[in-house]
Steps between C-alpha positions, in 0.01 A plus 500: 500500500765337692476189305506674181800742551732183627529306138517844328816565733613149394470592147632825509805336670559257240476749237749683655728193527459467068584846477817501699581103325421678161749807586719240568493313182506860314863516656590158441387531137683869444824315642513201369419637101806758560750222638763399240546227752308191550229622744227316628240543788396200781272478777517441820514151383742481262241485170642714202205772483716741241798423289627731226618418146862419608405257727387312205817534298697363781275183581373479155162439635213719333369765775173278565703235584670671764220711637294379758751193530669423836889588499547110610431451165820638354713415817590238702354423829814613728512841301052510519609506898767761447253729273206404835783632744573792328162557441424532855818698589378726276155554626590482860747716495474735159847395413611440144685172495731320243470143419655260221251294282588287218115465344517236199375661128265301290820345329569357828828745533541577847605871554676644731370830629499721846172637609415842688181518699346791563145532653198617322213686675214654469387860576462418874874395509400144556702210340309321243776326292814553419718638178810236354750654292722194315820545404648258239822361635655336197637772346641597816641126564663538171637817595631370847656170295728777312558685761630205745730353168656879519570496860619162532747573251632798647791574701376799671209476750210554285113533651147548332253743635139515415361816472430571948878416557462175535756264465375177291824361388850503626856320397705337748780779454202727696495287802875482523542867493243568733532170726098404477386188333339546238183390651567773724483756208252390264150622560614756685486889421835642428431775752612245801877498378459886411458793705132714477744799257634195288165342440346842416819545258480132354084562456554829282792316271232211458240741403736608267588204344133416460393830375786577239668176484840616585765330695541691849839486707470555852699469869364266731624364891332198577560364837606127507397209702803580751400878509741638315401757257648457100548726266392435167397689198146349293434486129162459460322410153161402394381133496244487218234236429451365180256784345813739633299642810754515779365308806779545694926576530822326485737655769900410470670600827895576510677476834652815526686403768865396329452803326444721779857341624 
């Protein structure tokens, strides 16, 4: 009896392992099929178990040429080690994490894209794979290319935002009112020159701008490199990509400072 009820245990425990694998491919498939964004689905190894229709369009690659392939495939060996690291960040620790990849197309086009990787698991809560989410940087690059010839043509200090706050581009007129390089500014979220009030007030005229694609005036005090704290009022307006979704705002600062004199 003893004999007989251990490989029946065995069995029932690897049935129950397919269940909770097939649960988790029932959520990988209802995600991926609703994403309007290139989705696709790895294991723990880095093969491409699951990739949905835009995944195609963006590589050009039919789906079962991409399915069941390794991600070194598409990307280059320093990037296969970023996508590895990430990887186990994200089942170590059940963080999502962000990555850039630039996978090549089957024109040979490389692509510039960010990734966000999410884990995947199964019923038990146990990490089986993780979920990518690509984003398509060249419209945005084309955006940013528009954006900088604006600001670097501008008299007034001028700064892009994506749509968290952060600051991606900034003219040199920004780092002269405020006293940080512009190293110092770029890449960082506007709510480090701002108080907590002022980034609240600057996040409501962004969602504005994004949501009815007005321009928005507000009042805003950043504090400078030297500590001193500057008035200035912001007109913020949408930055639009090419297909006219807005990915982001301008912001042109005035030093209210003479006029306050």
């Amino acid at each position: 009896m003893l004999s007989s009820a251990a490989p029946k245990a065995k069995v029932n425990g690897k049935a129950q392992q397919d269940g909770s694998a097939s649960r988790g491919a029932l959520v990988a498939d209802i995600i991926i099929a609703n994403a309007p964004d290139p989705v696709f689905v790895s294991d723990l190894e880095g093969k491409i178990l699951q990739a949905n229709d835009a995944v195609s369009e963006l590589l050009g690659f039919r789906k079962d040429e991409v399915v069941e392939q390794s991600l070194s495939r598409f990307i280059s060996a320093e990037e296969t080690q970023e996508f590895t690291a990430a990887l186990r960040e994200v089942v170590e620790r059940g963080v999502t994490r962000d990555a850039v990849l630039n996978p090549r197309s089957a024109a040979g086009e490389v692509i510039p894209t960010t990734l966000n990787a999410s884990a995947l698991r199964d019923a038990d809560g146990k990490v089986i794979g993780a979920i990518g989410i690509l984003r398509d940087m060249r419209e945005l690059d084309k955006a940013r290319a528009y954006a900088q010839r604006l600001i670097d043509d501008a008299p007034d200090p001028v700064f892009v935002s994506d749509l968290e706050g952060k600051i991606i581009q900034a003219n040199e007129a920004v780092s002269e009112l405020l006293g940080f390089r512009q190293d110092e500014v770029v890449e960082q979220s506007l709510s480090r020159f701002i108080s907590p009030d002022e980034t609240r007030e600057f996040m409501a005229a962004l969602d504005e701008v994004v949501e009815r694609g007005v321009t928005r005036n507000a009042v805003l005090n950043p504090r400078s490199a030297a500590g001193e704290v500057i008035p200035t009022s912001l007109n913020a307006s949408a930055l639009r990509d090419a297909d006219g979704k807005v990915i982001g705002a301008i912001g042109i600062l005035r030093d209210m400072r003479e006029l306050d004199k």
